[in-house]
C-alpha positions in Angstrom: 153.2 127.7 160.5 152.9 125.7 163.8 149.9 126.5 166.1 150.7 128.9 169.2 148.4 129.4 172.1 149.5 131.4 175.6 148.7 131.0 179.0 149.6 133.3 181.6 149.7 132.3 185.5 151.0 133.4 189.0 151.9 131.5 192.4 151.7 133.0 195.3 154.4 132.1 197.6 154.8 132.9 201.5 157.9 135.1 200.5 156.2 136.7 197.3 155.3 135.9 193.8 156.3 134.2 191.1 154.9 134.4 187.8 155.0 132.4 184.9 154.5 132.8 180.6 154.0 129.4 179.1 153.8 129.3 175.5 152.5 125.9 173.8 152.9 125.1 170.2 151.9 122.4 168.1 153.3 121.2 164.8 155.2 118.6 162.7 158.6 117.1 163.4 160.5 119.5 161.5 158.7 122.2 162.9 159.4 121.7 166.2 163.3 121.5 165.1 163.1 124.9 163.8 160.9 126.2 167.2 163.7 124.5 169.0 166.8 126.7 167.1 164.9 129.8 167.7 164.4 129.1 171.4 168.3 128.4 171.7 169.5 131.5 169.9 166.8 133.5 172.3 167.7 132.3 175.4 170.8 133.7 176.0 168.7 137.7 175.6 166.1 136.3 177.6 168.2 135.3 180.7 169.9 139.1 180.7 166.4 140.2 181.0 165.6 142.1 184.4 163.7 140.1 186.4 164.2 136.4 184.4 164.4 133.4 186.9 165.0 130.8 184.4 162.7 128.6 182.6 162.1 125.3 180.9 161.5 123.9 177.3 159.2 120.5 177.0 159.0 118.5 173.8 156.9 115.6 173.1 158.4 114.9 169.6 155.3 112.2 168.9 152.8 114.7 169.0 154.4 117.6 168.2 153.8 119.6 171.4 156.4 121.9 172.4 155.5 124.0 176.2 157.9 126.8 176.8 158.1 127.9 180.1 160.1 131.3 181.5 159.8 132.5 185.3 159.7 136.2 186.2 160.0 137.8 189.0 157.2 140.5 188.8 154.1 140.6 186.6 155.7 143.7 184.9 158.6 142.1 184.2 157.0 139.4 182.1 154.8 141.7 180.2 157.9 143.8 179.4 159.8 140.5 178.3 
């Protein structure tokens, strides 16, 4: 089972906020693969979410460090996603 940890932040902007879920996992190879198919079958729901801004996926396939990154428009709005 690869290792997930959570980290939650917001950026205040001179027009607003914009906040952020990042999600970092570490495992093997193979795990990251699998993490990988699941985030692609996911993200298509995610962006029809009220609120989603987009997001990024970061892989470091030698150390098995995955960060997943999505961008909401409202604290609330992240919670709910």
């Amino acid at each position: 089972m690869p290792e997930r940890t959570g980290f939650v932040f917001a950026t205040a902007e001179t027009s607003g906020c914009m906040f952020a879920r990042i999600e970092a996992f570490e495992t093997t190879s193979e795990g990251l693969d699998e993490i990988l198919g699941a985030l692609q079958r996911s993200v298509g729901i995610v962006r029809t979410l009220p609120g989603n801004m987009g997001g990024y996926v970061l892989v470091n396939r030698e150390s098995g460090q995955l960060l997943n990154v999505t961008f909401w428009q409202t604290d609330e709005e992240r919670e709910a996603a």
